[in-house]
C-alpha positions in Angstrom: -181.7 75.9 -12.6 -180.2 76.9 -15.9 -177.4 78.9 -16.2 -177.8 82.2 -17.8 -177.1 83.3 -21.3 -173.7 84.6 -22.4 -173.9 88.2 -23.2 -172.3 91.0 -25.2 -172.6 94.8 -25.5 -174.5 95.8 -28.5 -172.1 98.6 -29.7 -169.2 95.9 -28.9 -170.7 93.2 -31.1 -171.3 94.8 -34.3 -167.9 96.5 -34.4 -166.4 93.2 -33.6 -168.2 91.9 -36.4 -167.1 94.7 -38.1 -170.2 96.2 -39.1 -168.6 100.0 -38.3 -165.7 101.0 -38.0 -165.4 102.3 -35.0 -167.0 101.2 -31.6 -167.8 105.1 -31.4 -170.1 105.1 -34.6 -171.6 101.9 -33.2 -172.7 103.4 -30.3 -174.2 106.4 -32.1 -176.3 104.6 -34.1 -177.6 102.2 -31.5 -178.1 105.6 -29.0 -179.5 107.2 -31.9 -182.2 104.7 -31.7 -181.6 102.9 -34.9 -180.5 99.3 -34.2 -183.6 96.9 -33.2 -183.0 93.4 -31.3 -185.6 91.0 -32.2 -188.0 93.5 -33.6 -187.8 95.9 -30.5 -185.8 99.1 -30.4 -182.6 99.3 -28.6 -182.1 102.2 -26.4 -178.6 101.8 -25.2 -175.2 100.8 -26.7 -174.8 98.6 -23.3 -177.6 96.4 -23.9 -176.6 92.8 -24.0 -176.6 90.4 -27.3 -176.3 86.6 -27.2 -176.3 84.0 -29.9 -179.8 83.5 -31.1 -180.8 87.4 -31.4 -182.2 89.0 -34.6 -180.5 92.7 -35.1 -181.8 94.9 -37.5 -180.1 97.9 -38.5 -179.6 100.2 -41.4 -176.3 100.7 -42.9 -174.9 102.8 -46.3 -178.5 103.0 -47.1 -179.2 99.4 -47.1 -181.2 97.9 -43.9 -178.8 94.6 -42.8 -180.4 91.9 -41.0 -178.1 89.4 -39.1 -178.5 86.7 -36.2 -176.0 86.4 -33.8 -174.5 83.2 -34.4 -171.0 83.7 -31.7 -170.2 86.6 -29.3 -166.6 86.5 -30.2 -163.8 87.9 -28.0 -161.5 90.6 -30.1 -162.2 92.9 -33.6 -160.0 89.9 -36.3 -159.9 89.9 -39.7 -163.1 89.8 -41.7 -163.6 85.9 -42.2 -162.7 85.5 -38.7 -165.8 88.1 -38.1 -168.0 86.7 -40.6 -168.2 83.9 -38.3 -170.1 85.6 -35.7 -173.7 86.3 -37.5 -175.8 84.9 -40.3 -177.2 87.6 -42.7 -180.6 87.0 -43.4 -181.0 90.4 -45.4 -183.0 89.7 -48.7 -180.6 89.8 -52.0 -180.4 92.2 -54.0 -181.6 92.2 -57.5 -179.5 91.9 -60.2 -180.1 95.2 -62.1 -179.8 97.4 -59.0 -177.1 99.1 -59.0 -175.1 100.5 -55.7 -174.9 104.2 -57.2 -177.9 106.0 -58.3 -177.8 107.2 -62.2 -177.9 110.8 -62.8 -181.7 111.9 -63.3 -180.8 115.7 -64.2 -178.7 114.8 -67.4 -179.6 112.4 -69.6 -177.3 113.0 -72.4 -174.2 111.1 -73.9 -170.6 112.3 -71.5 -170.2 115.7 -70.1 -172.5 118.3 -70.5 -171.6 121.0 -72.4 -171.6 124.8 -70.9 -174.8 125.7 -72.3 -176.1 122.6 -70.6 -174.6 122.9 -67.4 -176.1 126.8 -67.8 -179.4 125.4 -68.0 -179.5 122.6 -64.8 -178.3 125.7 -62.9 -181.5 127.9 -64.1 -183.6 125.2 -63.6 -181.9 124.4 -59.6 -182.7 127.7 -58.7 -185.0 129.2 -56.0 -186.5 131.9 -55.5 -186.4 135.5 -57.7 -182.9 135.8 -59.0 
């Protein structure tokens, strides 16, 4: 008989491999429905990882996808927790950048007043 396979809480795993902050948030986004263990939804912070799993998960806006490499045994510093996973998220490409440019001004430095005067006008709903 083989023995079984290590396991880990999800919510304990990615905040030991620092993914959030906080075991709390951790747990909200994997109740919240958002964190998927080799392509299936995970419905509880409490189910188990082991080495071998696929996780797929969004996070600031970008979707992460990591294979458990180590369970690990305490939150360390960041190299030590960039041990436990392989990301296999595609790159990024080299013109995109993190912020988002601003669409409603396309002028040189600050707007002036009469500009700022006109994005409000043309923000508003309704019949003022």
């Amino acid at each position: 008989m083989s023995e079984p396979r290590p396991r880990l809480r999800l919510d304990k795993w990615l905040w030991y491999a620092r993914f959030f902050k906080t075991r709390g948030l951790a747990a909200a986004q994997v109740g919240g429905g958002h964190v998927r263990i080799n392509g299936k939804r995970a419905e509880k912070p409490a189910a188990g990882v082991s080495p071998g799993d696929v996780l797929t998960f969004a996070q600031a806006g970008d979707v992460r996808v990591v294979r458990v490499e180590a369970l690990g045994t305490r939150r360390g510093p960041a190299p030590e927790a960039q041990t436990l996973y392989t990301d296999l998220s595609p790159p990024k490409e080299p013109g995109e950048a993190d912020v988002p440019a601003n669409p409603r001004f396309e002028g040189k430095g600050r707007p002036t007043k009469k500009d700022r005067r006109a994005l409000d006008l043309s923000g508003r709903k309704g019949g003022d």
